[in-house]
C-alpha positions in Angstrom: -37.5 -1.4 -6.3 -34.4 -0.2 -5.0 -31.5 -2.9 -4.9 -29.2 -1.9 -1.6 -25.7 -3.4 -0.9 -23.8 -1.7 1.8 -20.6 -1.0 2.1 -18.1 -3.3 3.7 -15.1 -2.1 5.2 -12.3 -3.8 3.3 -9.2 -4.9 5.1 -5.7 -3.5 3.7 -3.6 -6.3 2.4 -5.7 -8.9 1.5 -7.9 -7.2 -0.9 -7.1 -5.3 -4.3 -7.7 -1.8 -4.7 -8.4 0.9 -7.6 -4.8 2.5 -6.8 -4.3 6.3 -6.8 -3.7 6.4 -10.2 -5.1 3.7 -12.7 -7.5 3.3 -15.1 -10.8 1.4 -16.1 -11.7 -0.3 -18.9 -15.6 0.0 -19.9 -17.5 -2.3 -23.1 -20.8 -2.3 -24.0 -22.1 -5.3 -26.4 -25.4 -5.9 -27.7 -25.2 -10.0 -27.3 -28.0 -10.7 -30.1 -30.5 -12.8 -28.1 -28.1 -14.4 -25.9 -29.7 -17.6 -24.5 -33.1 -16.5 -25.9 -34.4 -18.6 -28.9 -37.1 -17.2 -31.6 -37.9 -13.8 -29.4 -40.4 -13.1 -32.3 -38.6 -10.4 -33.7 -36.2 -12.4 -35.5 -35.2 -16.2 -36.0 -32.6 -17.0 -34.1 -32.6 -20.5 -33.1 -30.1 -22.7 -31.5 -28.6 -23.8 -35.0 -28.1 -19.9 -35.9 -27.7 -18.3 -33.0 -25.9 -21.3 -30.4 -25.5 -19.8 -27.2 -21.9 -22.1 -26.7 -20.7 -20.7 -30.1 -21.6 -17.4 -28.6 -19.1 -18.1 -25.5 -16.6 -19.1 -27.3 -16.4 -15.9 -29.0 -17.4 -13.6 -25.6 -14.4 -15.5 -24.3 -12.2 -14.3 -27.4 -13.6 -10.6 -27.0 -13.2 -10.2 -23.3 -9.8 -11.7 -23.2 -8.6 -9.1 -26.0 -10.0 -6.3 -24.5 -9.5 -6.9 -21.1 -12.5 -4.9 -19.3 -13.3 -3.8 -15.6 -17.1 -3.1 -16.2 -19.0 -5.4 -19.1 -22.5 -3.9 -19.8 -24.7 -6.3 -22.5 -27.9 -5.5 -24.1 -30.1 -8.7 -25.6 -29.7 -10.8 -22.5 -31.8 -13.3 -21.9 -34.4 -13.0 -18.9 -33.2 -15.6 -16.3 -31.1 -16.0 -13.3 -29.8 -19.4 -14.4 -28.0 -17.5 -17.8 -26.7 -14.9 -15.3 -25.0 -17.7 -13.6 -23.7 -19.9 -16.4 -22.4 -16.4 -17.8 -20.4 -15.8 -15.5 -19.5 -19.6 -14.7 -18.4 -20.2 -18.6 -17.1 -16.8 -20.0 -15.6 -14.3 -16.7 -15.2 -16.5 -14.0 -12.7 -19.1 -15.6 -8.6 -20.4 -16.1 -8.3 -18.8 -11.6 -10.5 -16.0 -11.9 -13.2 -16.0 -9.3 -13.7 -12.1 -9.2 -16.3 -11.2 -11.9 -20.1 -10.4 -9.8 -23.5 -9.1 -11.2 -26.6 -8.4 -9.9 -30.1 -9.8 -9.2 -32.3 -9.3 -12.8 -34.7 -6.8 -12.6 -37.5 -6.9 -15.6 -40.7 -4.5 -14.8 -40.9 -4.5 -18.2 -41.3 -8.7 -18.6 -39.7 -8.6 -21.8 -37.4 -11.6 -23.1 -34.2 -9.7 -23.6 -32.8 -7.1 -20.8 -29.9 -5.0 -20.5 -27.2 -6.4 -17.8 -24.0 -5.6 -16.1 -20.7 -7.5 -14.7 -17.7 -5.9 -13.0 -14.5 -6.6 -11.4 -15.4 -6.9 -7.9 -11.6 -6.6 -7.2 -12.2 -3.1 -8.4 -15.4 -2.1 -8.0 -18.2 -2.7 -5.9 -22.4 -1.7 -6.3 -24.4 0.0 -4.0 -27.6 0.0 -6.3 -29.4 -1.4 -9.2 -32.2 0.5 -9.6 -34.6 -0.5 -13.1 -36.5 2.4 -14.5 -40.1 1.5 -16.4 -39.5 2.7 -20.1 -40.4 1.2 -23.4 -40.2 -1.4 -24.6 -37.4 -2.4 -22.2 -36.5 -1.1 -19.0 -33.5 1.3 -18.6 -30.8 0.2 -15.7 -28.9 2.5 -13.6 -26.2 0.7 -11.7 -24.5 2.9 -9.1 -21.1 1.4 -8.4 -18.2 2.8 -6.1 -14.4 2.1 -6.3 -12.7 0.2 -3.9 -10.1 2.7 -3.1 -7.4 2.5 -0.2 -9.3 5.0 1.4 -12.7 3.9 1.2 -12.5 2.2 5.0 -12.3 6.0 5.9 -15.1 6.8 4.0 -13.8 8.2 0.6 -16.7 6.4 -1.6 -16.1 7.6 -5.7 -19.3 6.6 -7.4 -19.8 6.1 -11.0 -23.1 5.7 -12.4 -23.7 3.2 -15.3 -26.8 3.7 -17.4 -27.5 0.6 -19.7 -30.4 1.6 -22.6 -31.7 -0.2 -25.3 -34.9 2.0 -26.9 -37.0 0.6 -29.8 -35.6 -0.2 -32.8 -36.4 1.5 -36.5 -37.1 4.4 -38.2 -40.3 6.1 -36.9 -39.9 5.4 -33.4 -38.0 8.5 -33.2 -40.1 9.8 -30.7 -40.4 7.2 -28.3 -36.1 6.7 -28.2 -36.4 10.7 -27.2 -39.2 9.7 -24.3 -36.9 7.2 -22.9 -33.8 9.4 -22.9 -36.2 12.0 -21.0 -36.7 9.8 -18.5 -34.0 9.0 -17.8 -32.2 12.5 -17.8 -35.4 13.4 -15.1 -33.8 11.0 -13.0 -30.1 11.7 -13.5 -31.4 15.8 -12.8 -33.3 14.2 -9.1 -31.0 12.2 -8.3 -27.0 12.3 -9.5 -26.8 15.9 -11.3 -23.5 16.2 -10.7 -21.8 12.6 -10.4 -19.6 10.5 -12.9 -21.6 8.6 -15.0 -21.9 7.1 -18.3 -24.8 6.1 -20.4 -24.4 3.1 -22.8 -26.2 0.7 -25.1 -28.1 0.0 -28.4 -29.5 3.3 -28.9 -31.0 2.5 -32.5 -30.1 5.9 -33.5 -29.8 6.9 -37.1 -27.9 10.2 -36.6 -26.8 13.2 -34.3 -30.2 15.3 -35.7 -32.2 12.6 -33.8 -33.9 14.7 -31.0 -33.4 11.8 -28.3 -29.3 11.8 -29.2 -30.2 16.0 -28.9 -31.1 15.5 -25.9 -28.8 14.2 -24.1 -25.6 16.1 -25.7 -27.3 19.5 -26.0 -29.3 19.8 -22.8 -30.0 23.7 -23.2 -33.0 23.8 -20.6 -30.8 21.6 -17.6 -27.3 23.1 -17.1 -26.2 20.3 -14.5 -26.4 17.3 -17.1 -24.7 16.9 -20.5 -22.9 14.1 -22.0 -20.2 14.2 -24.0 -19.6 11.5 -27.4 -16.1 10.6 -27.3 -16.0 10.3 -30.8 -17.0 14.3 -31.6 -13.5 15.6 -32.1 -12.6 12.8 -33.7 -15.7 13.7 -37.1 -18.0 10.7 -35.9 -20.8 12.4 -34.9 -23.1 13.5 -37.4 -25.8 11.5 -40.1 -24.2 8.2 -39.6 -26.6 6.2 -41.6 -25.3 4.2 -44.5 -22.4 7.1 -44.3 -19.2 6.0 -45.7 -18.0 9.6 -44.1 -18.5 7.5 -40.7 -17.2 4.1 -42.3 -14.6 4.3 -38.4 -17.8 4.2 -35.8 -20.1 2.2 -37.3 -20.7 -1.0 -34.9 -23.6 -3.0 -37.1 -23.6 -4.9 -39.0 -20.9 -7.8 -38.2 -22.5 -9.6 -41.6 -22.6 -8.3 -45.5 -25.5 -10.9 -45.5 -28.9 -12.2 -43.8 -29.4 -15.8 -41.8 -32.8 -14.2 -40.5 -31.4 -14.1 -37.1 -28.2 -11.9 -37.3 -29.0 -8.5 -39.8 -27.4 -8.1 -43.0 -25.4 -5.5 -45.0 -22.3 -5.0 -43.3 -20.8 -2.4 -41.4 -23.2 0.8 -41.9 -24.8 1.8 -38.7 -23.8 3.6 -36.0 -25.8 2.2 -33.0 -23.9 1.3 -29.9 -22.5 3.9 -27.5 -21.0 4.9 -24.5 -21.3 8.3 -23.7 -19.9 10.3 -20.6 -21.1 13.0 -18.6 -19.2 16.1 -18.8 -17.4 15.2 -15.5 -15.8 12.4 -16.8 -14.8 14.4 -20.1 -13.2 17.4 -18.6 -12.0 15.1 -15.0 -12.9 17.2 -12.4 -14.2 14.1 -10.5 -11.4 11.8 -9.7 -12.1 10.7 -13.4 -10.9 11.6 -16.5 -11.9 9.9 -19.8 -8.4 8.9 -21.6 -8.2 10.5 -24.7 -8.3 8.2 -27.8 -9.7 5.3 -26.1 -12.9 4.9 -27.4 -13.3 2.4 -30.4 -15.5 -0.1 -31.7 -13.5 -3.4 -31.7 -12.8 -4.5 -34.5 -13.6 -1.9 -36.6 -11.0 -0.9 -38.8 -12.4 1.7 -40.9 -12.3 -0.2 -44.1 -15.1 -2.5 -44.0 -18.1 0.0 -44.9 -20.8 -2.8 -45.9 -18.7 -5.3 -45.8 -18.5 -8.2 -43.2 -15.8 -7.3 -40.4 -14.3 -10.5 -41.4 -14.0 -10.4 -44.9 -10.4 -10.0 -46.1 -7.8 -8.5 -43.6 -9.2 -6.8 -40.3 -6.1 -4.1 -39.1 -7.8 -3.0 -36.1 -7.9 -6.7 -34.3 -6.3 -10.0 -34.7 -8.1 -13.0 -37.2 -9.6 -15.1 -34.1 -11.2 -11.7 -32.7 -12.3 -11.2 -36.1 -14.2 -14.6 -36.4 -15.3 -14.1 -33.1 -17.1 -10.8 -33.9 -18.2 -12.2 -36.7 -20.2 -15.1 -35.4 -21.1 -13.7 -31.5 -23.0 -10.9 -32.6 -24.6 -8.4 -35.4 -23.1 -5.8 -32.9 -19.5 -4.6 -32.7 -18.7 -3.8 -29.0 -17.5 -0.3 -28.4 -15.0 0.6 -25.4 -13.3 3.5 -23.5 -10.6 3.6 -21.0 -11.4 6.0 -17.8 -8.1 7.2 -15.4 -9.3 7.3 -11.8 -6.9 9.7 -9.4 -8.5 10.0 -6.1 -5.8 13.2 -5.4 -8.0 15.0 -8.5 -11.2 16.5 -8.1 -12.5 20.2 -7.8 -13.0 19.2 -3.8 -9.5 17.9 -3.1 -7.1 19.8 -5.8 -8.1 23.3 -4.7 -7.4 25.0 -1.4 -10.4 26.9 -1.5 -13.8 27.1 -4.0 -13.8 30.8 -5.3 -18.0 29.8 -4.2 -18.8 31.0 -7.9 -21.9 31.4 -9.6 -23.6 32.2 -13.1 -26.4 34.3 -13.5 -28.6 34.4 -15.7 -27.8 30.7 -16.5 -29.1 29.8 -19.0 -28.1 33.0 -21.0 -28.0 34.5 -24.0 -26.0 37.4 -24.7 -23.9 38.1 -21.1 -23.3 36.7 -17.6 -22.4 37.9 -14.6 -19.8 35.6 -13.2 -20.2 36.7 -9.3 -18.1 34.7 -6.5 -15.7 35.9 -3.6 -12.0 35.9 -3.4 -10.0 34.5 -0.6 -7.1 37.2 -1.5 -6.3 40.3 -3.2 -4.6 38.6 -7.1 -5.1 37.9 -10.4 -8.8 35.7 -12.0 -8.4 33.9 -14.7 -12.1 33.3 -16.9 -11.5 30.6 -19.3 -14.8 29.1 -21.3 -14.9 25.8 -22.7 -16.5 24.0 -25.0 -18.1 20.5 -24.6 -15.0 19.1 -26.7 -12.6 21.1 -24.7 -12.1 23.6 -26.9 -10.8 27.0 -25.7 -13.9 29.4 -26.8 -12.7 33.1 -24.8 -10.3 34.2 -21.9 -10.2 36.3 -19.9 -8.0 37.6 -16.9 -8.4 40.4 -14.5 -7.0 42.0 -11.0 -9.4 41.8 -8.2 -9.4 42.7 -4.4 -10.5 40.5 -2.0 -14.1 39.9 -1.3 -17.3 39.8 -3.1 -16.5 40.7 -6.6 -18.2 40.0 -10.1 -16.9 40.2 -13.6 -19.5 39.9 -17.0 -18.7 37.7 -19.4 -19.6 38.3 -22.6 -21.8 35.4 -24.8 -22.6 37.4 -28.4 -22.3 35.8 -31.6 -22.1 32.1 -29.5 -23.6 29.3 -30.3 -26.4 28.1 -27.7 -25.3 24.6 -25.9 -23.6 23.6 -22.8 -20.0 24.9 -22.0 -17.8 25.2 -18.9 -16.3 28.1 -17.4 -12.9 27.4 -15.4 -12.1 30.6 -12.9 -8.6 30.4 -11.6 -6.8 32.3 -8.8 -3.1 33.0 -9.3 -2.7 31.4 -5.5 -4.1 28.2 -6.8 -8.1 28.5 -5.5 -10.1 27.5 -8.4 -13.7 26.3 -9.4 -15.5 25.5 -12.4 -18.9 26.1 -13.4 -21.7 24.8 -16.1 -22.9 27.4 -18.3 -25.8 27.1 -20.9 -26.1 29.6 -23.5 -29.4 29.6 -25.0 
């Protein structure tokens, strides 16, 4: 079933806007069976797990962090929580701007995945709810409320909230869920700003499902990028002290057979962005440094984020990670500029293309220029990386120019072609 909202035309002046230049602030939480008593998988009960305890501390973690777009995993399966969600933690102290959506549950299970924004901000066009195990997977299309969207100027960005089975062994089926949904992402928004987020019950970067979305060597349209891979957080996470920074479970050292035990050691919540967001040639840009795991200080490896002196958040957002969840939340800050963009920035697209792509030892890089001048042929890597460059005088017309691949290693990168007059494109590449 395909949710539909459409677009109102917003009058200037009594309504806010996404400005020209600003910038979003995205979390992801896994709430711990918010409103949902005794699921069957664990014991939480109202004396363990109270959902007005929880709200006091959602109130604490929202207010610190401040965000535009709120996705949750382990939401209870019911309209009425929706409501009394928003009623009691977003909507409160003059704020009336906080929306949602309808639940969708193909899956019937007792704990979904959910979304809130800042309507002020943002506005959705679609919820669509894909049929994976053993919980569906959400894609909410949402569009910015820009000054110029009364003429038509719509910026999507897609948010994918996932929550694949738990524990080691189910390998496989986390991987058949990320297929899925990459099959849709290829059919229907191959080349749009979007971000996939969640409890992805991932172990470590070898995990083919993580593989598969980061390394996508048979689909050069969709990649995302982990915002934490220049910064050494991507790897065998696992009980790693190496990764002691990005873990996000557990909250608790010890067990009170609803919220798990043994401290900070796993590395199981993220948001990751498709390269269009990482390398902003979109109208977004991801801001560099943004992404963290609140409250995660990089000192509490097994330990209880509470325990002692936290560095990375104040005491009462301590406590209040502490006793909301067995989850950390993780955020990331997105600039929006509706002036950028590979459509609006450049005078003219050099109409460029890659052939064979993928490929393996060369390229030809073949596309037509507007005037006699100077190419530039710059490759990148996922993490923006300079890999080769290349520049070159060419007449105008039809022209091509081989770029050479040896000794690279296969994956996704992005090659930026520049005229010296300012036309420019850039173009996926997949080396296999």
């Amino acid at each position: 079933m395909k949710h539909k909202i459409h677009l109102l035309i917003i009058i200037l002046g009594t309504a806010l806007f996404v400005q020209a230049q600003d910038t979003l602030t995205v979390m992801q939480y896994n709430l711990l069976y918010y409103g949902n008593y005794n699921s069957g998988f664990a014991d939480c009960y109202e004396t363990n797990n109270n959902t007005q305890r929880k709200d006091e501390c959602i109130r604490t973690i929202v207010n610190y962090v401040k965000p535009d777009i709120f996705t949750v995993c382990e939401f209870g399966a019911t309209q009425q929580l929706q409501d009394a969600f928003l009623r009691h933690n977003l909507n409160i102290n003059g704020v009336d701007y906080w929306q949602s959506d309808n639940i969708i549950n193909y899956a019937g299970e007792d704990i979904i995945n959910h979304i809130f924004f800042d309507s002020h901000k943002l506005g959705l066009s679609k919820h669509i709810a894909l049929r994976t195990k053993p919980r569906d997977t959400d894609f909410y299309e949402l569009y910015l409320k820009t000054p110029s969207l009364a003429a038509g100027d719509t910026i999507k960005l897609i948010c994918i909230v996932a929550h694949p089975k738990a524990g080691q062994g189910y390998e496989a089926s986390r991987r058949a869920l990320m297929q899925v949904v990459m099959d849709y992402l290829n059919q229907h928004y191959p080349h749009d700003n979007a971000l996939i987020m969640g409890d992805f019950n991932m172990y470590g970067a070898s995990e083919s499902g993580y593989r598969l979305l980061t390394q996508t060597y048979s689909n050069p349209d969709i990649c995302f990028v982990d915002p934490v891979a220049t910064l050494g957080g991507v790897g065998e996470w696992n009980n790693n002290s190496l990764f002691a920074p990005f873990h996000t479970q557990s909250t608790r050292s010890y067990s009170d057979e609803c919220f798990s035990p043994g401290g900070l050691d796993d590395r199981f919540d993220f948001i990751l962005m498709a390269d269009e967001i990482a390398f902003s040639y979109n109208h977004m840009r991801y801001v560099r440094d943004s992404y963290h795991a609140v409250g995660n200080d990089g000192r509490h490896f097994n330990m209880s984020v509470n325990q002692g002196s936290n560095t990375a958040v104040p005491t009462e957002v301590a406590e209040a990670l502490f006793d909301g969840s067995d989850h950390l939340p993780v955020t990331m800050k997105i600039a929006v500029d509706v002036h950028l963009g590979v459509e609006d920035h450049e005078t003219q697209s050099l109409y460029a293309t890659v052939a064979p792509n993928p490929a393996s030892d060369k390229a030809v890089v073949s596309f037509f220029n507007p005037a006699q001048g100077q190419v530039q042929f710059e490759l990148y890597s996922l993490q923006g990386q300079l890999i080769q460059s290349a520049t070159g005088n060419f007449n105008e017309g039809s022209q091509g120019f081989e770029l050479s691949l040896e000794d690279l290693t296969k994956g996704f990168y992005l090659l930026r072609i520049r005229h010296n007059n300012g036309w420019g494109q850039t173009v996926k590449v997949v080396i296999k």
